[in-house]
C-alpha positions, 0 to 999 in steps of 0.5 A, a space after each residue: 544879845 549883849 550883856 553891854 547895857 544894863 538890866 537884867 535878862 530872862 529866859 523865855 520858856 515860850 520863844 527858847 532865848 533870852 529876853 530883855 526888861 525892853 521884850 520879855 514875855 509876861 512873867 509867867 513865861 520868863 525864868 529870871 531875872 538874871 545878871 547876864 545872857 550866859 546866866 539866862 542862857 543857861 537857866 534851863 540846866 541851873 532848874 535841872 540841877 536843882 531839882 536832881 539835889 532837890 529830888 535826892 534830898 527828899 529821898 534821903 528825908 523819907 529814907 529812900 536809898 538813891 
């Protein structure tokens, strides 16, 4: 797929690949939207590294040494 046209891209949790407005699943099972397919591509790692930040937060606002 091509970030030449215009639009956003979303990460199918279903199929594993980006999809475009055009072909993308119902929303429950898309990531996005995002600016290009590398962003969508990469939006499984992007979920990952927030909830790491997320999950360290919580521990430091219970006072959990992590």
């Amino acid at each position: 797929m091509s970030d030449s046209g215009r639009g956003s891209y979303y990460w199918c949790l279903r199929h594993h690949r980006v999809e475009t407005e055009a072909d993308k699943c119902p929303a429950k099972f898309v990531l996005g939207p995002y600016p290009s397919t590398a962003d969508a591509q990469s939006a499984l790692e992007r979920v990952q590294e927030r909830n790491e930040v997320w999950e360290a937060e919580d521990a430091r606002w219970a006072g959990e040494d992590r």
